[in-house]
N, CA, C and O atoms as a Maestro MAE file, in Angstrom:
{
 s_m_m2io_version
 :::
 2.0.0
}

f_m_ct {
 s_m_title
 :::
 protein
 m_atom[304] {
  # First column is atom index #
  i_m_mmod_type
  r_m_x_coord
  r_m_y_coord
  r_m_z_coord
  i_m_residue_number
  s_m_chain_name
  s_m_pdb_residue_name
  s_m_pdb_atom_name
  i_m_atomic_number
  :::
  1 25 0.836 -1.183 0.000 1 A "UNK " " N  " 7
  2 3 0.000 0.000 0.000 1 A "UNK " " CA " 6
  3 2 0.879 1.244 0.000 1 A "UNK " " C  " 6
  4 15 2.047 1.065 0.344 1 A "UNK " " O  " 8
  5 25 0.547 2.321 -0.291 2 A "UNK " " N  " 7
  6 3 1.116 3.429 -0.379 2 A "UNK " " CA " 6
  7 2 0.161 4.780 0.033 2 A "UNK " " C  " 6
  8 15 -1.045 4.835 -0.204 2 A "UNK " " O  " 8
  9 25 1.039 5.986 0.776 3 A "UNK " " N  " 7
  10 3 -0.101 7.016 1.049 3 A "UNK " " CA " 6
  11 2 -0.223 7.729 0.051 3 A "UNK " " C  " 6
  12 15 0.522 7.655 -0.926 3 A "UNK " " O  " 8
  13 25 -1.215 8.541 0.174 4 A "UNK " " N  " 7
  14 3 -1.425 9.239 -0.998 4 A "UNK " " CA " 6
  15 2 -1.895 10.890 -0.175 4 A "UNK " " C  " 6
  16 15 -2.819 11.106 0.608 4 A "UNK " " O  " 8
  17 25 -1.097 11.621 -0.599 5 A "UNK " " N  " 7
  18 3 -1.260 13.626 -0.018 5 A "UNK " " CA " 6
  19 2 -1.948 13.880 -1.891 5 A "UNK " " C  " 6
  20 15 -1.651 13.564 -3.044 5 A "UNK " " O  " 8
  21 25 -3.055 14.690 -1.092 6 A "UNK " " N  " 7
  22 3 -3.849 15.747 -2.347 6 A "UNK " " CA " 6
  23 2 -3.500 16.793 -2.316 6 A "UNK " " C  " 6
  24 15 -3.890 17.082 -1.185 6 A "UNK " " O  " 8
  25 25 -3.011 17.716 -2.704 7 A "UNK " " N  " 7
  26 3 -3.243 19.169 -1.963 7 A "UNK " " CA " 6
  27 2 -3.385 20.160 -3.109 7 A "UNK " " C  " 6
  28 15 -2.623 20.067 -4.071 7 A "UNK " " O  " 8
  29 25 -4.542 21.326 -3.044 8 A "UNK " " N  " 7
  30 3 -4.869 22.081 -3.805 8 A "UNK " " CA " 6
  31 2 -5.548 21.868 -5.249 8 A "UNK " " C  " 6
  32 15 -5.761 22.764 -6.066 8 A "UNK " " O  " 8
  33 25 -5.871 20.383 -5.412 9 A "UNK " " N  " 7
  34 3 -6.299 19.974 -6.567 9 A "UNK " " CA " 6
  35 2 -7.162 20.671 -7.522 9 A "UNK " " C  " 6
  36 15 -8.102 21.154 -6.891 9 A "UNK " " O  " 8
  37 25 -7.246 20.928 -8.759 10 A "UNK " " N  " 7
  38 3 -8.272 21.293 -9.877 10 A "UNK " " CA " 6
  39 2 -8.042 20.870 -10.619 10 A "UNK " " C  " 6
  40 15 -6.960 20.353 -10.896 10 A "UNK " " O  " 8
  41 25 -9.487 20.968 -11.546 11 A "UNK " " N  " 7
  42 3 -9.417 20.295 -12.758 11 A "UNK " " CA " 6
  43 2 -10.107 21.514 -13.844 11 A "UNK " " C  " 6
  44 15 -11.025 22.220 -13.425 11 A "UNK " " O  " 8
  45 25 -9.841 21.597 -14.553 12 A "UNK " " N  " 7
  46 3 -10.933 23.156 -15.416 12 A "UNK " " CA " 6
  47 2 -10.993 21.816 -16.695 12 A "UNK " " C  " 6
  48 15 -10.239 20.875 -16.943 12 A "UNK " " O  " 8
  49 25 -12.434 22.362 -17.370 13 A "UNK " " N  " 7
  50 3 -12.480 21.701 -18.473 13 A "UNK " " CA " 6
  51 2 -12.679 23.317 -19.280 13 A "UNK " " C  " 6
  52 15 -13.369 24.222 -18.811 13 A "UNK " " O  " 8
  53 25 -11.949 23.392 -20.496 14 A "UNK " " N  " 7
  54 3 -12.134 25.014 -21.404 14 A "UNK " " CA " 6
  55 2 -11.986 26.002 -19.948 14 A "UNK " " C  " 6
  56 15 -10.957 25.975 -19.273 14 A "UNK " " O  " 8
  57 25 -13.247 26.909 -19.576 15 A "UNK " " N  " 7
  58 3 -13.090 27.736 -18.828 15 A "UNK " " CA " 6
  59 2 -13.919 27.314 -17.263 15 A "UNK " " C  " 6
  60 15 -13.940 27.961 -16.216 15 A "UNK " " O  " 8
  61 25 -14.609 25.878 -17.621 16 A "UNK " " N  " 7
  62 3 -15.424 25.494 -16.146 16 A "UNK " " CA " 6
  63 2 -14.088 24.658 -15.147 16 A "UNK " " C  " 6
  64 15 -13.016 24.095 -15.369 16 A "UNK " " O  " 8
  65 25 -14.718 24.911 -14.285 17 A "UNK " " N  " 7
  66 3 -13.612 23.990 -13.132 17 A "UNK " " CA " 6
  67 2 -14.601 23.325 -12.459 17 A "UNK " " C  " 6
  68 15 -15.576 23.731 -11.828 17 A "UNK " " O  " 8
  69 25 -14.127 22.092 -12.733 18 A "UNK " " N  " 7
  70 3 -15.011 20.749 -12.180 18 A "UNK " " CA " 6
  71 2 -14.594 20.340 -10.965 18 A "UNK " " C  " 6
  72 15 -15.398 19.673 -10.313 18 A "UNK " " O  " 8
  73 25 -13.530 20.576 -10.493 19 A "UNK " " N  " 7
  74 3 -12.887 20.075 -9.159 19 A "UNK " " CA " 6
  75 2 -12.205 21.196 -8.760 19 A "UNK " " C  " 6
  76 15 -11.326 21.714 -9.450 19 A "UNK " " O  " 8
  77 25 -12.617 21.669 -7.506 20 A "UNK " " N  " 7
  78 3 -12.027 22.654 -6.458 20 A "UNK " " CA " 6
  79 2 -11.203 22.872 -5.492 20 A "UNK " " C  " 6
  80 15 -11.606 23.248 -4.391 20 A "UNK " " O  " 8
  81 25 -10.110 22.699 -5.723 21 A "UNK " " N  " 7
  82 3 -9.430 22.962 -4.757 21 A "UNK " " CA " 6
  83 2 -9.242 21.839 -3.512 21 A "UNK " " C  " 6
  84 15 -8.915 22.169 -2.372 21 A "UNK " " O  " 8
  85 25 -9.506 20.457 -3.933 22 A "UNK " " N  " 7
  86 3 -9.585 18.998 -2.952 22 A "UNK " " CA " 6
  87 2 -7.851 19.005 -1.996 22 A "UNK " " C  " 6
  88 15 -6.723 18.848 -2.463 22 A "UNK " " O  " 8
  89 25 -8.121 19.158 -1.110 23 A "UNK " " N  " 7
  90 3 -7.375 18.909 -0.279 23 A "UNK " " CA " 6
  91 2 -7.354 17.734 0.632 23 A "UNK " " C  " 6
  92 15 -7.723 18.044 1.765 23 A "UNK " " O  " 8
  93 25 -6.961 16.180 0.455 24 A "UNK " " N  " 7
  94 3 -7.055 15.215 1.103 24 A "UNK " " CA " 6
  95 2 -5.608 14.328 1.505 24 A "UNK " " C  " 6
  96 15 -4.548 14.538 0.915 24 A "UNK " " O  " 8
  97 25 -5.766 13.273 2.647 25 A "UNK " " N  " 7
  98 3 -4.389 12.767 2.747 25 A "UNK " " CA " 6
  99 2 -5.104 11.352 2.892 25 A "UNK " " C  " 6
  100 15 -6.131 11.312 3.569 25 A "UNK " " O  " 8
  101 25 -4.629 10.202 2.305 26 A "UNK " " N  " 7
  102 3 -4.590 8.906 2.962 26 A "UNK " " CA " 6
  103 2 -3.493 8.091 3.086 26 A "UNK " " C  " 6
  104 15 -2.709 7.714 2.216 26 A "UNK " " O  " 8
  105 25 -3.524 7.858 4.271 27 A "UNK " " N  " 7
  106 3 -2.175 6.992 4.721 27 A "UNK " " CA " 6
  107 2 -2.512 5.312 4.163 27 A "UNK " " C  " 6
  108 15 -3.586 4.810 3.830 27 A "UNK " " O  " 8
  109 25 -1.055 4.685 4.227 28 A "UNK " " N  " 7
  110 3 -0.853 3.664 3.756 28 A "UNK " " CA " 6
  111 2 -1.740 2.556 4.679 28 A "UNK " " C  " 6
  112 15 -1.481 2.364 5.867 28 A "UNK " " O  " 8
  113 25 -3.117 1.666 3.760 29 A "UNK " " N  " 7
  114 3 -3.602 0.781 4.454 29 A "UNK " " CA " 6
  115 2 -4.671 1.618 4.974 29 A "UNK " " C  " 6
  116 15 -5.369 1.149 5.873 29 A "UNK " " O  " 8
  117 25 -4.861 2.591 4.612 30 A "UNK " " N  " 7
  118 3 -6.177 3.253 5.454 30 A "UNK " " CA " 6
  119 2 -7.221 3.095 4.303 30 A "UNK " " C  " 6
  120 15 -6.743 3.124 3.169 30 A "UNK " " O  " 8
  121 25 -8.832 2.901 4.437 31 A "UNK " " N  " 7
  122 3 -9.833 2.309 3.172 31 A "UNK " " CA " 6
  123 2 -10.698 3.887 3.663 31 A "UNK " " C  " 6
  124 15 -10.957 4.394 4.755 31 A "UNK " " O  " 8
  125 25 -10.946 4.282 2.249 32 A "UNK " " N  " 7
  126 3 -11.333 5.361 1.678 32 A "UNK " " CA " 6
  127 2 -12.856 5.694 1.079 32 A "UNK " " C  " 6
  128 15 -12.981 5.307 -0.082 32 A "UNK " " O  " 8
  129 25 -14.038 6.337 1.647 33 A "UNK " " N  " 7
  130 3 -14.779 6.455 0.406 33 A "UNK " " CA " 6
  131 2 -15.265 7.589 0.201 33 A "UNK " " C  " 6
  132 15 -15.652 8.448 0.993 33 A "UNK " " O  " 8
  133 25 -15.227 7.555 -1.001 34 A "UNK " " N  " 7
  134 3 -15.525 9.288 -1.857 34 A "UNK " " CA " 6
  135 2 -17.254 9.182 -2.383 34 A "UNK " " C  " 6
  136 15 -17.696 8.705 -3.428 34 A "UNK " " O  " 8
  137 25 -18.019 9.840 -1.186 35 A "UNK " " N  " 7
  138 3 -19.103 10.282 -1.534 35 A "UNK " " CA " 6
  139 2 -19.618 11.413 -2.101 35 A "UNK " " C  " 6
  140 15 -19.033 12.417 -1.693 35 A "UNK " " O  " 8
  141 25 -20.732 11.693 -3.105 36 A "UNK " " N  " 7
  142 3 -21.396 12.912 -3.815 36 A "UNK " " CA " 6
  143 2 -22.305 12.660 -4.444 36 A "UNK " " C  " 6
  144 15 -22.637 11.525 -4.787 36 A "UNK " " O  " 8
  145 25 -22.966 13.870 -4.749 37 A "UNK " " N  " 7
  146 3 -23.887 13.319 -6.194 37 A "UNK " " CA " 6
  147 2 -23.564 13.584 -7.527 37 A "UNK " " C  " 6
  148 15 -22.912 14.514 -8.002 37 A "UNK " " O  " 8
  149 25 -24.043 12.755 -7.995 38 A "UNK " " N  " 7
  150 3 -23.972 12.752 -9.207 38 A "UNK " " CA " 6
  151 2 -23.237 14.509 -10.417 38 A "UNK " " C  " 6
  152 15 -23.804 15.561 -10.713 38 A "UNK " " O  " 8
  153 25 -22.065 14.064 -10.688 39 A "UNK " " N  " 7
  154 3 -20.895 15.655 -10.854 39 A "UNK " " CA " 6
  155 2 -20.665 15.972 -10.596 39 A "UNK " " C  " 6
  156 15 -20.450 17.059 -11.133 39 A "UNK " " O  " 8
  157 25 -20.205 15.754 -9.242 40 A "UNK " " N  " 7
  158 3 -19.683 16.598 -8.332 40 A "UNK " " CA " 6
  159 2 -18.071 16.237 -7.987 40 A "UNK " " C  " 6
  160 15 -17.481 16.619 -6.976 40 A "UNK " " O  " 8
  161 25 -17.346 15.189 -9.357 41 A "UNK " " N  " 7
  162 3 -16.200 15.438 -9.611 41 A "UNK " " CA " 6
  163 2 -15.528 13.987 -9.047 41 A "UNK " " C  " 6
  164 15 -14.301 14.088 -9.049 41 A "UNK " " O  " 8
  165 25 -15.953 12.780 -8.608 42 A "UNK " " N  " 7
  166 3 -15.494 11.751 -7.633 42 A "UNK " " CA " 6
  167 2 -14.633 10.696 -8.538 42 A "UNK " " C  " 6
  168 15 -13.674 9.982 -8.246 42 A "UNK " " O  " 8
  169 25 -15.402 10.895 -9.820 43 A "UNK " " N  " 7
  170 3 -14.786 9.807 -10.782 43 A "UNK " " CA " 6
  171 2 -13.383 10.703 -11.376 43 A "UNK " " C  " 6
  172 15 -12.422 10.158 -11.919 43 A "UNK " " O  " 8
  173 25 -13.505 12.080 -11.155 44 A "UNK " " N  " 7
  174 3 -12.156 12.869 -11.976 44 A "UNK " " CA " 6
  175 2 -11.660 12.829 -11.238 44 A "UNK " " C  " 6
  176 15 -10.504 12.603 -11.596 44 A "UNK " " O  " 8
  177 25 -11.720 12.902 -10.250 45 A "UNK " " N  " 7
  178 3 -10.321 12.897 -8.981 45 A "UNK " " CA " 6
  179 2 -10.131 11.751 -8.833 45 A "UNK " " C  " 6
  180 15 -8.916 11.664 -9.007 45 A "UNK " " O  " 8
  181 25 -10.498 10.770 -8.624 46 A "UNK " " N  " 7
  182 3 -10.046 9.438 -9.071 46 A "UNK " " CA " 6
  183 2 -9.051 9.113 -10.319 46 A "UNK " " C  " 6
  184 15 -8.194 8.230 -10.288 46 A "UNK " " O  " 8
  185 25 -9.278 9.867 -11.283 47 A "UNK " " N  " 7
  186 3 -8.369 9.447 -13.158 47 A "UNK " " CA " 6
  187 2 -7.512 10.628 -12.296 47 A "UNK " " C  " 6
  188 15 -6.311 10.362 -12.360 47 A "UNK " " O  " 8
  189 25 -7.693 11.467 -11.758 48 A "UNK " " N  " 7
  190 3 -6.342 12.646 -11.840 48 A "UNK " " CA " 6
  191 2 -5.590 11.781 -10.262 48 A "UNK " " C  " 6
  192 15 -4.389 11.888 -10.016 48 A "UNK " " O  " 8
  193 25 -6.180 11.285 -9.706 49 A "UNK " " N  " 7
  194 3 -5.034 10.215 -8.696 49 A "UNK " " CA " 6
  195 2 -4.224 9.099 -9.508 49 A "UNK " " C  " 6
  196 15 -3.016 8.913 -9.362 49 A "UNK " " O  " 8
  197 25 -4.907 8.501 -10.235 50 A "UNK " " N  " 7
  198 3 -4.798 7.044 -11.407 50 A "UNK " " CA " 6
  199 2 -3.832 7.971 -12.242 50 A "UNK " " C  " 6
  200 15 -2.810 7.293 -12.354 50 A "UNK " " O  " 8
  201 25 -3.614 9.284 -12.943 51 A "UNK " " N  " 7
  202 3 -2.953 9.542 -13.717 51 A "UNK " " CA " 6
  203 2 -3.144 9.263 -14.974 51 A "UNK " " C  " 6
  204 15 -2.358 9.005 -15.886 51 A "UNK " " O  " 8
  205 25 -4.902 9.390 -14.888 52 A "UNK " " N  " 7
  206 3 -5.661 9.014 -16.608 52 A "UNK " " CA " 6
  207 2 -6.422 10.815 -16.864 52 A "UNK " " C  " 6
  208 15 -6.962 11.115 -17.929 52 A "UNK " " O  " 8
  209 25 -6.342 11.493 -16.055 53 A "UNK " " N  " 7
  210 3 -6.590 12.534 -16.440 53 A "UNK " " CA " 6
  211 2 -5.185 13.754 -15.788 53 A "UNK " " C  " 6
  212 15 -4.465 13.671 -14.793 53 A "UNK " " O  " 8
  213 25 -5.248 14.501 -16.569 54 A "UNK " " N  " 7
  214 3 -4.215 15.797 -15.687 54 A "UNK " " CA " 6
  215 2 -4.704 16.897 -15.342 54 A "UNK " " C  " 6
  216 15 -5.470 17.609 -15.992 54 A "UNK " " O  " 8
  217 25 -4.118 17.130 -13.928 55 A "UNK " " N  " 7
  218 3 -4.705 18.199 -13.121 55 A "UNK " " CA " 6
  219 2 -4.449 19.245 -13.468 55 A "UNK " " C  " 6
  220 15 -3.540 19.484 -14.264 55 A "UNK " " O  " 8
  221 25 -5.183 20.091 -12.958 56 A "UNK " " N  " 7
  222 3 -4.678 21.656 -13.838 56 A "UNK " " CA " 6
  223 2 -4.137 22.430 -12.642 56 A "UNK " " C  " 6
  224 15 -3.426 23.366 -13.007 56 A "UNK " " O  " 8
  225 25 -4.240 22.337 -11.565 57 A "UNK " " N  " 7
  226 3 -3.565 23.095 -10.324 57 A "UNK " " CA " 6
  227 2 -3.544 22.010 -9.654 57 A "UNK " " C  " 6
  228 15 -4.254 21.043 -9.928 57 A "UNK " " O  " 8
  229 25 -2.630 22.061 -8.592 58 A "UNK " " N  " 7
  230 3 -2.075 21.550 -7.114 58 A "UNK " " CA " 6
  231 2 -1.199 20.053 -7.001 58 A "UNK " " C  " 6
  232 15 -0.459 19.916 -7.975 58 A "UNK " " O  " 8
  233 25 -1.147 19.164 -6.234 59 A "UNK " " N  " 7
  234 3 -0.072 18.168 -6.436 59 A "UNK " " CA " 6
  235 2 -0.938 16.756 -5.800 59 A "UNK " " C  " 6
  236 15 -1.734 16.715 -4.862 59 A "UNK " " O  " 8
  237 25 -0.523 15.823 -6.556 60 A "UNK " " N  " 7
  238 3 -0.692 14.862 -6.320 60 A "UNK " " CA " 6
  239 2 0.500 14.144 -5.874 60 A "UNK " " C  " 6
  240 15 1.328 13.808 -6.721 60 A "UNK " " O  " 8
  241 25 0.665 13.896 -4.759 61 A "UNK " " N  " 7
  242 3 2.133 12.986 -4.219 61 A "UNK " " CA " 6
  243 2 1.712 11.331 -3.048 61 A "UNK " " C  " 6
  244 15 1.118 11.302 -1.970 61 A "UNK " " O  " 8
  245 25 2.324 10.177 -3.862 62 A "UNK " " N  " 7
  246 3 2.237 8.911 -3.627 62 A "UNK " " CA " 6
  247 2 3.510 9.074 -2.621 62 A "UNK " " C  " 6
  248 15 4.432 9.878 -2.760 62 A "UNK " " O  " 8
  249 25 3.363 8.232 -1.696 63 A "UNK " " N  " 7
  250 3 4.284 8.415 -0.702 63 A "UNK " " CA " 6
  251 2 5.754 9.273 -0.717 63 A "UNK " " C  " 6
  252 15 6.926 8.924 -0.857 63 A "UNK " " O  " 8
  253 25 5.175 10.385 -0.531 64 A "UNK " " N  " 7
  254 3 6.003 11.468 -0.645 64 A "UNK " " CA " 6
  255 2 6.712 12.054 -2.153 64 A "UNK " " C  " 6
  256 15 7.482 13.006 -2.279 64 A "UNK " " O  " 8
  257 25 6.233 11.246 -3.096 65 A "UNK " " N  " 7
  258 3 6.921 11.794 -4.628 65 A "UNK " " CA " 6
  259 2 5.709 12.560 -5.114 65 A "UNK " " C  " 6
  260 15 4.568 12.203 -4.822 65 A "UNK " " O  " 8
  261 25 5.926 13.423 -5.723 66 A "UNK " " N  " 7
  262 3 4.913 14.244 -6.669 66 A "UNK " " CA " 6
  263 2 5.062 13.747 -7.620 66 A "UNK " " C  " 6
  264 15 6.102 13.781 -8.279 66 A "UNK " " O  " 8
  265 25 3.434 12.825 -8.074 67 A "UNK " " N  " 7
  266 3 3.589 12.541 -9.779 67 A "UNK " " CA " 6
  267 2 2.568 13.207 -10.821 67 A "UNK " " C  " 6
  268 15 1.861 12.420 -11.450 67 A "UNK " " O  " 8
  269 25 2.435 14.448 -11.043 68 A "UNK " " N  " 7
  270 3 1.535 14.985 -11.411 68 A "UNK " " CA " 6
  271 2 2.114 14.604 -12.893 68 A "UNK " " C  " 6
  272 15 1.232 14.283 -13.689 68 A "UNK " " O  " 8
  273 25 3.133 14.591 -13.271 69 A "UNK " " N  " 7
  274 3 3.525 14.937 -14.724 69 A "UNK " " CA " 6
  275 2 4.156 13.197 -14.848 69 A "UNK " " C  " 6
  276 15 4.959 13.091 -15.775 69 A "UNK " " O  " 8
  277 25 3.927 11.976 -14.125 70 A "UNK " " N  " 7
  278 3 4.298 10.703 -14.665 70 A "UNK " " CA " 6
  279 2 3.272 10.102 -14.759 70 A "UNK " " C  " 6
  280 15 2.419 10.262 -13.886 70 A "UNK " " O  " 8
  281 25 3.060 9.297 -15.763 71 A "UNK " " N  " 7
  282 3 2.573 8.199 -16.345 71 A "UNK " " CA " 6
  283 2 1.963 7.044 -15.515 71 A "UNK " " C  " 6
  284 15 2.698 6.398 -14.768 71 A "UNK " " O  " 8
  285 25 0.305 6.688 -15.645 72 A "UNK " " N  " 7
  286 3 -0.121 5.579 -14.496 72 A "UNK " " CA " 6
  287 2 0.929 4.431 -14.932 72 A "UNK " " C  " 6
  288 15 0.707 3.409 -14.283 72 A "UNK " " O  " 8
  289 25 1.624 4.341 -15.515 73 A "UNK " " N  " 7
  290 3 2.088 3.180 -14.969 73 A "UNK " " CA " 6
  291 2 3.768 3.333 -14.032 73 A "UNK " " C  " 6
  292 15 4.370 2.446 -13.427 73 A "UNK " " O  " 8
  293 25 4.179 4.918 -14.245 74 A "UNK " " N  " 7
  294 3 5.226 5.159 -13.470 74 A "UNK " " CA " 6
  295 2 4.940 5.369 -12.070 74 A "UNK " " C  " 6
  296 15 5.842 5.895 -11.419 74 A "UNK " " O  " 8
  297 25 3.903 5.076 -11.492 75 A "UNK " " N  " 7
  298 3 3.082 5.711 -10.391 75 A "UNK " " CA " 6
  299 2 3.214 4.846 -8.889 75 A "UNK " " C  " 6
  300 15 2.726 3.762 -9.209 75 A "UNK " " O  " 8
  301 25 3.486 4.765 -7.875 76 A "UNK " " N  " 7
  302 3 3.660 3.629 -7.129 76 A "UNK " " CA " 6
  303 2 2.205 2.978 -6.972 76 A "UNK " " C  " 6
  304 15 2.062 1.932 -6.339 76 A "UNK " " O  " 8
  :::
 }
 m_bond[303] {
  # First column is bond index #
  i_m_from
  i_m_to
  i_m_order
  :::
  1 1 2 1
  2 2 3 1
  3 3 4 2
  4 3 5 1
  5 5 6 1
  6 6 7 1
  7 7 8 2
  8 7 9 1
  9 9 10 1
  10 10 11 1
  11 11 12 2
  12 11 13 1
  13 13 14 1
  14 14 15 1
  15 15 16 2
  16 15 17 1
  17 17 18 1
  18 18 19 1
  19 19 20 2
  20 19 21 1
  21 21 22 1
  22 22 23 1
  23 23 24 2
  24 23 25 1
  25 25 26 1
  26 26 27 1
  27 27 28 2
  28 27 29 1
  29 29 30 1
  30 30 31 1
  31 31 32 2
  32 31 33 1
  33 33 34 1
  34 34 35 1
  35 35 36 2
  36 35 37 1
  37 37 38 1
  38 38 39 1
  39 39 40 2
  40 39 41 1
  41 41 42 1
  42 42 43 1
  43 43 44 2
  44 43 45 1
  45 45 46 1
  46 46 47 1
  47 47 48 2
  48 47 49 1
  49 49 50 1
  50 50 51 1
  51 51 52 2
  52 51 53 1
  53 53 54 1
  54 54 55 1
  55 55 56 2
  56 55 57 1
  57 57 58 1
  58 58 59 1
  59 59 60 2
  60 59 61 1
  61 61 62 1
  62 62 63 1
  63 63 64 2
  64 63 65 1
  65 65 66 1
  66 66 67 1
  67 67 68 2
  68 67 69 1
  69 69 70 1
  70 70 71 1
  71 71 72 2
  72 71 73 1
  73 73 74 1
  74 74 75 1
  75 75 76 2
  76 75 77 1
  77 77 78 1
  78 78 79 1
  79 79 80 2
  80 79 81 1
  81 81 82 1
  82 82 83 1
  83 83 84 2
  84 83 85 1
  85 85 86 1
  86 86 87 1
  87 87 88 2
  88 87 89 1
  89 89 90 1
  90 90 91 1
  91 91 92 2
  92 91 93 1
  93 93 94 1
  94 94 95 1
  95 95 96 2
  96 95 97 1
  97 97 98 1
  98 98 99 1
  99 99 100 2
  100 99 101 1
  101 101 102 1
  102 102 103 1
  103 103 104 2
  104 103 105 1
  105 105 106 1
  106 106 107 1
  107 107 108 2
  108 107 109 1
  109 109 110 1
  110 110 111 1
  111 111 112 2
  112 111 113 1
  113 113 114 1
  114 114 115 1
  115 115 116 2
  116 115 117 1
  117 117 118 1
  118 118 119 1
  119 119 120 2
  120 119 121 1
  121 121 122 1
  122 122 123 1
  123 123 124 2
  124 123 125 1
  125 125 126 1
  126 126 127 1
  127 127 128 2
  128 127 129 1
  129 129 130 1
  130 130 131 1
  131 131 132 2
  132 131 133 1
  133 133 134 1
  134 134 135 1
  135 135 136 2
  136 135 137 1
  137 137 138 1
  138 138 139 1
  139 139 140 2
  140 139 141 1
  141 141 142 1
  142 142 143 1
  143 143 144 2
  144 143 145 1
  145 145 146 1
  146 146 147 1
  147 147 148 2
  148 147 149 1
  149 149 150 1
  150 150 151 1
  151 151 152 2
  152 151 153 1
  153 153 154 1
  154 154 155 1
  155 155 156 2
  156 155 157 1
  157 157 158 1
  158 158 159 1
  159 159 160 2
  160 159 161 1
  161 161 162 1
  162 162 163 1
  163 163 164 2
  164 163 165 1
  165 165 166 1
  166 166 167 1
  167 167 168 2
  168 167 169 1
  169 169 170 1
  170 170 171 1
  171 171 172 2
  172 171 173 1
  173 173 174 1
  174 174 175 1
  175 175 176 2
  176 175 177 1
  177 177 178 1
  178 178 179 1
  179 179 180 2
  180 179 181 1
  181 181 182 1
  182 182 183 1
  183 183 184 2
  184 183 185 1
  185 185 186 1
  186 186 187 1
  187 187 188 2
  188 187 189 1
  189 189 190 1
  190 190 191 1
  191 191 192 2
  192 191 193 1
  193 193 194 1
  194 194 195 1
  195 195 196 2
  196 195 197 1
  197 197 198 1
  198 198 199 1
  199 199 200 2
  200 199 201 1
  201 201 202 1
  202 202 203 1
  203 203 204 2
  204 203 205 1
  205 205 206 1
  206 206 207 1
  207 207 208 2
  208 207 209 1
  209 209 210 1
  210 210 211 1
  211 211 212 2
  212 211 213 1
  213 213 214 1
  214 214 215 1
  215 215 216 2
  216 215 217 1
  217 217 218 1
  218 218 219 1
  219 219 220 2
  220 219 221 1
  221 221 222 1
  222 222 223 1
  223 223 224 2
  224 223 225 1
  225 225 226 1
  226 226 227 1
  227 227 228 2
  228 227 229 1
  229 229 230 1
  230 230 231 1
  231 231 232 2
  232 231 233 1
  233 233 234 1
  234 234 235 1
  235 235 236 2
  236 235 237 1
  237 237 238 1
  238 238 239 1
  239 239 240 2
  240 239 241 1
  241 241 242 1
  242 242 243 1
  243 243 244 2
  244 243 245 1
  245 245 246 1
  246 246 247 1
  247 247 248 2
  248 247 249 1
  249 249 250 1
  250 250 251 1
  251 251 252 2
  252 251 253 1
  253 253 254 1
  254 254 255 1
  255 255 256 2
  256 255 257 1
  257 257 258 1
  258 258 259 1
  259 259 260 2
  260 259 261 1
  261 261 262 1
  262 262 263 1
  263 263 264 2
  264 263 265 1
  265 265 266 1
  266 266 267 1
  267 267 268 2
  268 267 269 1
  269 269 270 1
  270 270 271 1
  271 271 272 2
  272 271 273 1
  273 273 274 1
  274 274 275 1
  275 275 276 2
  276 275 277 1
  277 277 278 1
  278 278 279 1
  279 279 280 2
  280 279 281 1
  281 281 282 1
  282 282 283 1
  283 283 284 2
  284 283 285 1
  285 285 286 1
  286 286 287 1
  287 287 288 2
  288 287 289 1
  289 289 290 1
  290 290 291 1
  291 291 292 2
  292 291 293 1
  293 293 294 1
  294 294 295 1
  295 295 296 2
  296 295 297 1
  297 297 298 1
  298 298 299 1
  299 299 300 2
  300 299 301 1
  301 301 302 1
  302 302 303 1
  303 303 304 2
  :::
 }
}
């Protein structure tokens, strides 16, 4: 398992921003669930953790590395 730090996250699609500013931490082995309704961004922050979508502000870091700019499969 590995932790995972969010901090400052967005996502803009053209000029909308679908994801605001998510600030979250989960430690290694800790079980997670991301509740909302329906667009309110759960499945994009998910691909922008996975590294199937790219964030447009803030950092995504897997136990302590920032991988905003590597590849899901360079990803721990």
């Amino acid at each position: 398992m590995a932790s995972i730090a969010i901090g400052g996250v967005k996502k803009n699609y053209a000029k909308t921003q679908v994801v605001h500013g998510v600030d979250l931490d989960f430690a290694s082995g800790e079980f997670v669930v991301i509740l909302g309704p329906s667009g309110c961004g759960k499945s994009t922050l998910l691909r922008m953790i996975a590294g199937l979508e790219e964030i447009s502000d803030g950092t995504i870091a897997i136990d302590g590395t920032v991988v905003n700019k590597l590849e899901p499969r360079e990803r721990g």
